[in-house]
Every structure is written in C-alpha cells, then in structure tokens.
N, C-alpha and C positions, 0 to 999 in steps of 0.2 A: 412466293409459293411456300405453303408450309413444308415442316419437313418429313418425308415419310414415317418416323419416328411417332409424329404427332397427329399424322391422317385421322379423322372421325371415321369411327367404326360405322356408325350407327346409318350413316348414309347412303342408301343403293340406287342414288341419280346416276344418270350415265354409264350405267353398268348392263351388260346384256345375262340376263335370266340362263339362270345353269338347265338344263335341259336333261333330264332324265330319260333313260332308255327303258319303257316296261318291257320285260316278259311276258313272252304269251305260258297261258299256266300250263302246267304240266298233266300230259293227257293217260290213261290207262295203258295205253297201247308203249309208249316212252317209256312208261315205269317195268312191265309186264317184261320187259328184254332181258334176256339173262346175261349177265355181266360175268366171267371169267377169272376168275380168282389167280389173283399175284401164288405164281407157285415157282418154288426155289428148285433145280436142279438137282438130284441127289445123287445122281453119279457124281464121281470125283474126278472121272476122266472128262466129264463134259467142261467142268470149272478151268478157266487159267489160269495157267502155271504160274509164279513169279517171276519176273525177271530177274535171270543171272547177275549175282554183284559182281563188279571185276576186282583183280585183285587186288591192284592199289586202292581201292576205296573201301572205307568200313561200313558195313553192313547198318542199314537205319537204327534196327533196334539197338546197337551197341552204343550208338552216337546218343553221349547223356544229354539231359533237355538243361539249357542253358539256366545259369542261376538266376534267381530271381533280382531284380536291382533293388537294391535298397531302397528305405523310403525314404523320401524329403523329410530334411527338418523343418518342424512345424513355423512357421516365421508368427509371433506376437501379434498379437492385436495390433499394437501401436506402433509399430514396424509398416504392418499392410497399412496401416490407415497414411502413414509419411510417405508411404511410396506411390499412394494413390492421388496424393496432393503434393503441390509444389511448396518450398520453406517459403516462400516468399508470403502467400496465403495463410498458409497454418501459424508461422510463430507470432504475426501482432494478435492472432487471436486467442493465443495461449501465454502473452503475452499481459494482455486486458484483463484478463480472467486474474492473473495472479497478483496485478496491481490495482486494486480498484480503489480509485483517489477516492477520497471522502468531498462533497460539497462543498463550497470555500463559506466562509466564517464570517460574513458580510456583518456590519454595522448597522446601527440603529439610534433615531433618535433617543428611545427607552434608553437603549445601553449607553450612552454619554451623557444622561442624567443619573444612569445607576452609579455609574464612575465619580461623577462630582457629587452624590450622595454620602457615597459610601467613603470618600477622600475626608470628607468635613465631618462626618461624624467620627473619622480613626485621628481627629488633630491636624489635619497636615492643611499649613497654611499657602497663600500662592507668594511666590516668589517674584518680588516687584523691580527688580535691579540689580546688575551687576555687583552692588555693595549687599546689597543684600543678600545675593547671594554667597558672594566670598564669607559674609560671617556665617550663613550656616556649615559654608566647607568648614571653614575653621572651629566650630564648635560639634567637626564630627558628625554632625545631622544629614551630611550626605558625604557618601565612600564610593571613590572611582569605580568607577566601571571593569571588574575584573577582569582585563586585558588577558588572553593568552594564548597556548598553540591551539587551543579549540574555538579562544572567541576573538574579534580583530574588532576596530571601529572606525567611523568613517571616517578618513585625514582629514575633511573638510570642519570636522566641530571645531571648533575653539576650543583652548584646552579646560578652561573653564569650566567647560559644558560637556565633560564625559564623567560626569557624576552621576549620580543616583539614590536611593534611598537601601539601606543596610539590607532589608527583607529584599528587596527587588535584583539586588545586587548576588544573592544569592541564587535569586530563582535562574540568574543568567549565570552562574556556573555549572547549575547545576544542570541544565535543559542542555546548555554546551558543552558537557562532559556528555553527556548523553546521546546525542547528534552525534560527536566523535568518535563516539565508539559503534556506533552503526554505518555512518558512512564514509571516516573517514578524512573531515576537512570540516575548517571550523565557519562557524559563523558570523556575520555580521552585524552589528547593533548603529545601526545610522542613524540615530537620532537620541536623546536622551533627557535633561533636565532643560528647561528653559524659563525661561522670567518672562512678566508681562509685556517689558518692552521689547522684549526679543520675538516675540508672539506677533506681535503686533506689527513688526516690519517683515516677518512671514509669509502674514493676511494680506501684502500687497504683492507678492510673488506669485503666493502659491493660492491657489482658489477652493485649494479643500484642506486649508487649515482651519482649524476651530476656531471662535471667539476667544480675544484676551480679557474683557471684561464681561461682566454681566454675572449672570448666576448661573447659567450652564457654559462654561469655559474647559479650555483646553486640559485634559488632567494633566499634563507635561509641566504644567507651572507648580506642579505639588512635588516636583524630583521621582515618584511613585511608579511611573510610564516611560518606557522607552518602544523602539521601533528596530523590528529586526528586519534584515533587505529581504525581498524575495528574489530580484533578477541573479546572484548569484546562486542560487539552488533548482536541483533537477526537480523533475515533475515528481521523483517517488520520494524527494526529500520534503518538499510541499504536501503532497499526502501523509507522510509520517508527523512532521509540525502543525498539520490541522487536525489528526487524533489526536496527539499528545496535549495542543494548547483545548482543545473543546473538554475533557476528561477532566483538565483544571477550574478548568472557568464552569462545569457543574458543578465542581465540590467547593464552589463555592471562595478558591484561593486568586483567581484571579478573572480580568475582562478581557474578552480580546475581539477586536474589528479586523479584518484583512483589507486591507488598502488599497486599489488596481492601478489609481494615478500617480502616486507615489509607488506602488508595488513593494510592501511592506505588512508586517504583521506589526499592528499597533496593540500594546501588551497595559495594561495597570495592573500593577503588584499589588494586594491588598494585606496587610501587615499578619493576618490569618496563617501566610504560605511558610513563613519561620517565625512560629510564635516564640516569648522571650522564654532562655531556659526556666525551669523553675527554681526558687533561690533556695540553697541546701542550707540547711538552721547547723550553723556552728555548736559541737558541740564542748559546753562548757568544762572547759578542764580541771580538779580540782587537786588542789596543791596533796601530795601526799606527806603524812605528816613526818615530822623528823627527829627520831629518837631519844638526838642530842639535846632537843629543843626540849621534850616531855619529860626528861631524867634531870636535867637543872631547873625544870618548873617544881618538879616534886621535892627536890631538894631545899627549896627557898621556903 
C-alpha cells in the first residue's frame, strides 16, 4: 500500500461527493427588519468596577512584560545540511568529489611498437646475455638503479639486474623525490634491465611478457624501461602516478602501459627526459707577457 505521503491527488474513486448546503436567498421582508445598533453604556456607574488587587500582589500594570529571548544563532549551511544527513552518507561522497582518479593508462599494440621505434632510433642496442651485459655495466652504459629512503627494489632481482640506463635512472629519482614529498613513503621499482635470455625464460612463466626476439620485443632488453609496483600504493597514490606519468609520456619524454596482471606501471625512458648538458667552450687563456722577458729582449 503506498504511502500516504504519495497518495495520487488526482483520483476521486471511492470517495463520497461533498455535498453542499444552499441557501434559500434572501427575501425583502428579512432584509426590511431593523437591526439595533451595538450601543456602549455611558454612564460610569452602570460599567464594572475592577477588581480589588490584594496587597500582597502587584497590580498588572506594574508587573514589566518579560524580555524578550534572544535570538538563535544562525547554524551555516553546512552545519544544517551534516545534521540533516548521517557521516556515514555524506563523507564517501565528499570524499569522491575531492579525489577523482584519472582513467588507468592501459597499453597498446601502437605503443610497444612506438617503444622499439623510438629505442633503435636513440642507439640502444638489445642486450643478449649475462656477458654482455656485465660489459656494458662496466663500461658505464648502465648505472644502478638509484636506491633510497624514497625509492626501494624488488629483493627478488639478481643483482645484476638493478641497472638501468643514466636518463632513466634519473627520471626515477626524480618521480621518487616527488612521491615522497606528497605522500610520504617511497616507491618500488620491480623490475628493470633484462637480456634476451632472461626474456625468454619469462615468456614461459609469465603469459603477458613481451617477445624476446623478433622486431617488436620487449623494450627492457634496451636497459631504457623499468616497472614500478602498484600493489603497494593507495588509490589516491595511483591517481597522482597516472597524472604525473600521462603529462610525461605527452611531452613526449617518456612511454607508459599500466599492467593489472603483473599490477605495475611499465615506464620507457626516452633519452629527450635528461638531455646531455650542453659542452661549455673552454676559454683560452693567454699567457700575460713578462717584463723581464721584453727588457732583455730589447737589450740583446
């Protein structure tokens, strides 16, 4: 049964007809009576007296009229509106409002062809083996993973394999100085350089690793790419890492896929993000001449 709050107006089923009472009209003879006019007493003796106050009691007119109560304070808007609603209700929806995640940053064929494009036109070769790898650590062409209180890495790498490339290596200090100073607790980098063979015993674990051969492969074989975790970050930490990484990857300095099986931001650093300084032209110094030198030249 609805509720009488909601009853339809508009319906007169079942309802009995109001019934009106006419008047018969009004005749000559009814109006024609003379009616008797309200008339005031004018004697004073005929009027009553007031009644005697006693003495214990003060007389009406003395007795002041009580003050008036002050007014309420006004209660705010957003006072009534919380008291008219439970916290329970109101905070996830002011809550929502003041967080609103950005889209996640999903992958694409396109974008892991743009990645091995753009790797093999900036030089960077793939990395075929443990030997091979060791010589470009050793020749400096790839620099650890800047470790610190803001950025951590996954124990599980090899130690081998917390390398990266000098540009790349930057962009994760500097994203993790970044992060730190808004939330407070650093980040992690689970993944990082890897070789073809290492790729490739991967491919048999993991089902949404990339190709280690071919011509669209994994950009990790280029040191260039690494992967930062998501399971340890809150939801408003993941909204802030998907503005910040999408603003990059427009201008052009970097690639980024968001990962859900692995739950990871996979990152390619493109050498654009810290271009090399520019070289300052020495300038040539020129011997100032020496007195002693020009006084026994002229003398000879």
């Amino acid at each position: 049964m609805p509720s009488p709050r909601f009853m339809p107006v508009s319906s007169n089923l079942g309802r009995t007809p109001l019934r009106r009472e006419i008047l018969p009209p009004a005749t000559t003879e009814s109006m024609s009576e003379p009616v008797e006019p309200f008339s005031q007493p004018d004697d004073a003796s005929q009027r009553s007296a007031p009644a005697p106050v006693p003495e214990n009691q003060t007389p009406f007119a003395e007795i002041a009229p009580p003050a008036p109560a002050p007014p309420e304070a006004a209660i705010p808007a957003e006072e009534a509106i919380a008291t008219e609603q439970t916290p329970d209700v109101l905070t996830p929806s002011l809550h929502l409002k003041r967080g609103v995640i950005p889209p996640p940053l999903k992958g694409s064929r396109a974008s892991l062809e743009r990645q091995n494009e753009r790797t093999e036109a900036e030089g960077l070769e793939r990395i075929e083996d443990e030997d091979d790898l060791a010589d470009r650590i050793a020749r400096k062409m790839l620099v650890p993973v800047p470790v610190s209180l803001a950025l951590t890495i996954n124990g599980d790498l090899p130690a081998n394999h917390r390398y990266c490339r000098p540009w790349t290596a930057r962009f994760l200090s500097d994203l993790a100085k970044s992060h730190a100073a808004e939330f407070h607790r650093p980040l992690e980098v689970s993944s990082a350089v890897r070789t073809v063979a290492y790729q490739k015993r991967l491919m048999g674990i993991n089902g949404n690793a990339a190709a280690a051969e071919g011509d669209i492969v994994s950009p990790h074989l280029t040191g260039a790419t690494i992967d930062i975790a998501k399971s340890p970050l809150s939801r408003e930490e993941i909204g802030w890492m998907r503005s910040r990484l999408l603003a990059l990857e427009e201008a052009g300095k970097i690639d980024v896929e968001e990962e859900f099986l692995q739950s990871c931001f996979h990152i390619t650093v493109y050498k654009s993000y810290a271009p090399p300084a520019p070289a300052i032209a020495r300038k040539s110094r020129r011997r100032r001449p020496n007195p002693s030198i020009e006084i026994a030249a002229k003398s000879l």
